[in-house]
C-alpha positions as CSV (number, residue, x, y, z in Angstrom):
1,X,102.3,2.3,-61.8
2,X,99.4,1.0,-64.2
3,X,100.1,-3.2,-64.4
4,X,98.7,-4.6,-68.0
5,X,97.4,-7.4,-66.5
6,X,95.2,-5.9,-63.7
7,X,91.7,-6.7,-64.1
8,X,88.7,-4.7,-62.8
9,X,87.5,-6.8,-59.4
10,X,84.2,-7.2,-60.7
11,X,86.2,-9.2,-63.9
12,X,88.0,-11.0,-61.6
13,X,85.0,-12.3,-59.4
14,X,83.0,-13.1,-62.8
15,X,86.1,-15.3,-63.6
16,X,86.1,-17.1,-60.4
17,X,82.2,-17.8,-59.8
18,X,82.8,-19.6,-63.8
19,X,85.4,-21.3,-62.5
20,X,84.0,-22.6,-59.3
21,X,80.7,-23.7,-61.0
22,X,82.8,-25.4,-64.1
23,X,84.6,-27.5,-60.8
24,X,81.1,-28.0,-59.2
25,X,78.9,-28.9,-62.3
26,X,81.8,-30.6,-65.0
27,X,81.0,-33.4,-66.7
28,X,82.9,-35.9,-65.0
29,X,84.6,-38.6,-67.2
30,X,83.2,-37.2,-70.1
31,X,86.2,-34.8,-71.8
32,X,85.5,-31.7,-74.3
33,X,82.4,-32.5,-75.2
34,X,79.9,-30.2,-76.0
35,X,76.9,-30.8,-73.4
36,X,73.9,-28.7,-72.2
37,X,74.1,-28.9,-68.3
38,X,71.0,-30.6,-66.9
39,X,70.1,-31.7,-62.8
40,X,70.9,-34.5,-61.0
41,X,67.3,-35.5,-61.2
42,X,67.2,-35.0,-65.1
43,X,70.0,-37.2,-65.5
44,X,68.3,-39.9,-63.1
45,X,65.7,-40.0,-65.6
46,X,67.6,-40.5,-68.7
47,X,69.8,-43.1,-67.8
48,X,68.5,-47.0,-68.0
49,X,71.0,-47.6,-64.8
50,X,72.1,-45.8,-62.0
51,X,74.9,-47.1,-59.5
52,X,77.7,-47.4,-58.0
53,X,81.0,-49.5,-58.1
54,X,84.6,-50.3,-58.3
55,X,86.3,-50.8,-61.6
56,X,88.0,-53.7,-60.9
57,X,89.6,-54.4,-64.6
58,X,90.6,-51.8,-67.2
59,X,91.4,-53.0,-71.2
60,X,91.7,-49.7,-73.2
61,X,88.1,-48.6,-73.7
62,X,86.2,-51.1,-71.5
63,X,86.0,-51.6,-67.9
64,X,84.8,-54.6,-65.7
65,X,83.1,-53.0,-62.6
66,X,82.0,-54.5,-59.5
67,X,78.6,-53.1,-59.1
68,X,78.1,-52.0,-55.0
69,X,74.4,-50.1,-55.1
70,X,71.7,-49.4,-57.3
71,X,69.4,-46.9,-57.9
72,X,68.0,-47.8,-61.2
73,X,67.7,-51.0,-63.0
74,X,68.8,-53.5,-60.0
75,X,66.8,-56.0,-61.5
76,X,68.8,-56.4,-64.8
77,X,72.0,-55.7,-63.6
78,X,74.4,-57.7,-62.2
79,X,77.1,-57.9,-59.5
80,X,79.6,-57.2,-62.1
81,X,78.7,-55.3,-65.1
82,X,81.0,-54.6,-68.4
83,X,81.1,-51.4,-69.5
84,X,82.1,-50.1,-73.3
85,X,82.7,-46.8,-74.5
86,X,81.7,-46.0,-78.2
87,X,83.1,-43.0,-77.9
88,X,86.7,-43.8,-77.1
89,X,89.0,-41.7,-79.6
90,X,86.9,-38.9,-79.9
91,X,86.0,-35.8,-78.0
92,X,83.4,-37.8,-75.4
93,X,85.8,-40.6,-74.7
94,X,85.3,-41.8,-70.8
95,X,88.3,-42.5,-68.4
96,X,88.0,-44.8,-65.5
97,X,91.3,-45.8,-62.8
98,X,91.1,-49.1,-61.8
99,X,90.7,-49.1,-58.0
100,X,88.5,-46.0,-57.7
101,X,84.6,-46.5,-57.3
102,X,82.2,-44.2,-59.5
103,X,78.6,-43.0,-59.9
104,X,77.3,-44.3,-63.3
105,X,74.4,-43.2,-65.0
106,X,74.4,-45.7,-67.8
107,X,72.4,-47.4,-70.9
108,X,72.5,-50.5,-72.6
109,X,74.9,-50.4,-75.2
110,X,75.0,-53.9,-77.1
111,X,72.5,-56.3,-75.7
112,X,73.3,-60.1,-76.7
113,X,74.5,-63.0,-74.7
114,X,77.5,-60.5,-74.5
115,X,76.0,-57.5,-72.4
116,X,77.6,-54.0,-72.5
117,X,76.5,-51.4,-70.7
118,X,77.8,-47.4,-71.8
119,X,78.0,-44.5,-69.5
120,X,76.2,-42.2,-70.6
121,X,77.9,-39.0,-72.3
122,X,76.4,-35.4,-70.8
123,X,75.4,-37.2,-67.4
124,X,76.4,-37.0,-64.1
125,X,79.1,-40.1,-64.0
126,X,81.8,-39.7,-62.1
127,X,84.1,-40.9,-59.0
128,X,82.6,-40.9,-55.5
129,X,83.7,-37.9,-53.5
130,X,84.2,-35.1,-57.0
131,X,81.1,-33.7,-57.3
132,X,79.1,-31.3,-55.4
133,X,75.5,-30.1,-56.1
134,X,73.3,-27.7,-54.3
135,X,70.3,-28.5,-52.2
136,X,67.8,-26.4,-51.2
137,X,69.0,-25.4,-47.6
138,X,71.4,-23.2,-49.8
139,X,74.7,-25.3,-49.0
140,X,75.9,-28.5,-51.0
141,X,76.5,-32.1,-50.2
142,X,78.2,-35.2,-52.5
143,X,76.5,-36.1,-55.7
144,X,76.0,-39.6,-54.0
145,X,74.7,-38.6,-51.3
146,X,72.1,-36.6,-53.5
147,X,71.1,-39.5,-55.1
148,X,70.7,-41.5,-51.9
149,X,68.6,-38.7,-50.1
150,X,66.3,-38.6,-53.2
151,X,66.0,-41.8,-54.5
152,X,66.3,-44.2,-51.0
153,X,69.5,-46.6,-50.1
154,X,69.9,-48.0,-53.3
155,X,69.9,-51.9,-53.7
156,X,72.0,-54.8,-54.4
157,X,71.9,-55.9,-57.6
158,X,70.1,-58.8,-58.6
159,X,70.6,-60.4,-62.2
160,X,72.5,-63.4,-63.1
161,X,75.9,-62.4,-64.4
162,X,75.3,-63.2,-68.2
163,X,79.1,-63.5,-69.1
164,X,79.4,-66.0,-66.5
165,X,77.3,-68.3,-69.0
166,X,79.6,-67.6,-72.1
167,X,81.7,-71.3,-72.7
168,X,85.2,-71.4,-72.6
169,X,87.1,-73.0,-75.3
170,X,87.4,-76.2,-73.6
171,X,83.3,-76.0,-73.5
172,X,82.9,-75.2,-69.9
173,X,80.8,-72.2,-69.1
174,X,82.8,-69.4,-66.9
């Protein structure tokens, strides 16, 4: 009996290779966006900041994080960084659960006394333990772990928190 919705084997296998690398290489918090797909190490170079943390507070499109390691700009980041999407509402919007700890490759994105930091749309963010990429021995390991292997262990991060200098109404600084 001929079924209508048979599909040749090499169709099938065509559909499930795209559909393994589309759960391998996504583009993590970023949603239906449009974006060219580009290494781990290409992303490395075009973010400002790379590391990790918890998000420890969530207020629509912002996120207080609780910064854990970093890979790139440890010097002007501090142990808890604000982060702001200017995309919220629109296709790139970001999503981050309180609770869950993520890879950020970020940028400044409004530098004043009150410092925002945006993660960056068509990069590799995303939570610990989601993405996989390939190495050379011809297997895969954790985009963290990636990072850590290429780049070293990371470091604390070292600025002063700047919003722990902005006064409170009674004149007090936070």
């Amino acid at each position: 009996m001929d079924n209508a919705f048979s599909l040749p084997t090499s169709t099938l296998l065509v559909w499930l290779f795209g559909s393994l690398c589309l759960a391998m290489f996504g583009a993590g918090s970023v949603h239906a966006c449009s974006c060219q797909q580009i290494s781990p190490a290409e992303g490395f170079d075009r973010a400002q900041y790379v590391f990790t943390g918890t998000v420890a507070e969530t207020n629509e499109h912002t996120w207080i994080v609780d910064v854990h390691r970093v890979w790139k700009g440890a010097d002007r980041l501090a142990g808890q960084v604000h982060l702001l999407d200017v995309y919220a509402m629109i296709d790139c919007e970001s999503v981050f659960t309180t609770g869950r700890d993520y890879l950020f490759f970020a940028d400044v994105a409004k530098s004043s006394k009150y410092v925002y930091y945006q993660p960056q749309v068509c990069n590799w963010t995303s939570a610990l333990h989601s993405k996989r990429v390939p190495v050379p021995e011809g297997s895969s390991e954790w985009l963290e772990d990636f990072i850590a292997r290429t780049y070293g262990p990371g470091q604390l991060p070292m600025a002063e928190d700047p919003w722990r200098r902005i006064p409170r109404s009674d004149g007090a600084s936070r």
